[in-house]
C-alpha positions as CSV (number, residue, x, y, z in Angstrom):
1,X,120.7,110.9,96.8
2,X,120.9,109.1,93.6
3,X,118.6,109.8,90.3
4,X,117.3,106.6,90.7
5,X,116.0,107.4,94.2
6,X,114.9,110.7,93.2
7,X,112.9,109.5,90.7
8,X,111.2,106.6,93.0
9,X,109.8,109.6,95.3
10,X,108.5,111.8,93.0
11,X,106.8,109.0,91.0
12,X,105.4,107.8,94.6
13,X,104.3,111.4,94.9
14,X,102.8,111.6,91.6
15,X,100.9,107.9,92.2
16,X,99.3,109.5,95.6
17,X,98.4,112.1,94.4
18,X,96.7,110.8,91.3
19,X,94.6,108.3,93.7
20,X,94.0,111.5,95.6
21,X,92.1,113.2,93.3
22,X,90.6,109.8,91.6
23,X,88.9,109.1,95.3
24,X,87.9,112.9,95.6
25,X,86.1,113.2,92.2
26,X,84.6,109.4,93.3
27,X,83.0,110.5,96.4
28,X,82.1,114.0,94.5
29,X,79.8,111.7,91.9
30,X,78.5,109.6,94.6
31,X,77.7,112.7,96.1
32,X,76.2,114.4,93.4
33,X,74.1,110.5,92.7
34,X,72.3,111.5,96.4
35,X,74.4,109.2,98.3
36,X,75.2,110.0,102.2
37,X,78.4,111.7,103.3
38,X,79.7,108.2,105.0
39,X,78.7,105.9,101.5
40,X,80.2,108.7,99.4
41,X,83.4,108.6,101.6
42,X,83.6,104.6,101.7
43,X,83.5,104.8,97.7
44,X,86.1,107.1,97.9
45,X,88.1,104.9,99.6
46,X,87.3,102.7,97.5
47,X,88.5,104.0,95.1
48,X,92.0,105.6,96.3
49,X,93.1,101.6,97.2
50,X,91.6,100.4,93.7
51,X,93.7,103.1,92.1
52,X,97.4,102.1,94.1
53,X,96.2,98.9,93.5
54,X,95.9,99.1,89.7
55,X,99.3,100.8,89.6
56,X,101.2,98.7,91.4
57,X,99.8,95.6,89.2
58,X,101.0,97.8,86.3
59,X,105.0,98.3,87.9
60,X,104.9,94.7,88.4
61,X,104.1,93.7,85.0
62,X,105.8,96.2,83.3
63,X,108.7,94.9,85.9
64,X,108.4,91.6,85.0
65,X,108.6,92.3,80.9
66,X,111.1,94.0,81.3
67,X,113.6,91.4,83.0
C-alpha cells in the first residue's frame, strides 16, 4: 500500500467520523429543543449528509486550485 493510499483512508476515516459526531450533537440539540426521537434523528441525518457534503465541495475546490 502506497502513502498516498494510506493517507486517502485515514482522511475518509477522519471525514466519517467528524460527520459522526456533527449529526450526534445535532440530534442531541434537537433533542434537548423538545423535539421527538424520529425529528431529532431526521435532523441528524441531516446533518451527517450536509457535513460529507460540505467536505467533499471543499476537496473539489481545493482540487481544482490546485491543478
Amino acid at each position: 500500500m502506497s502513502v498516498r493510499t494510506a493517507l486517502i483512508i485515514i482522511v475518509c476515516a477522519l471525514v466519517t467520523l467528524l460527520a459522526l459526531l456533527v449529526s450526534g450533537t445535532a440530534g442531541y440539540l434537537a433533542r434537548r429543543d423538545q423535539a421527538t426521537y424520529p425529528q431529532a434523528l431526521v435532523r441528524a441525518a441531516i446533518a451527517f449528509a450536509a457535513t460529507l457534503t460540505l467536505v467533499a465541495t471543499l476537496t473539489t475546490a481545493i482540487r481544482a486550485i490546485s491543478t
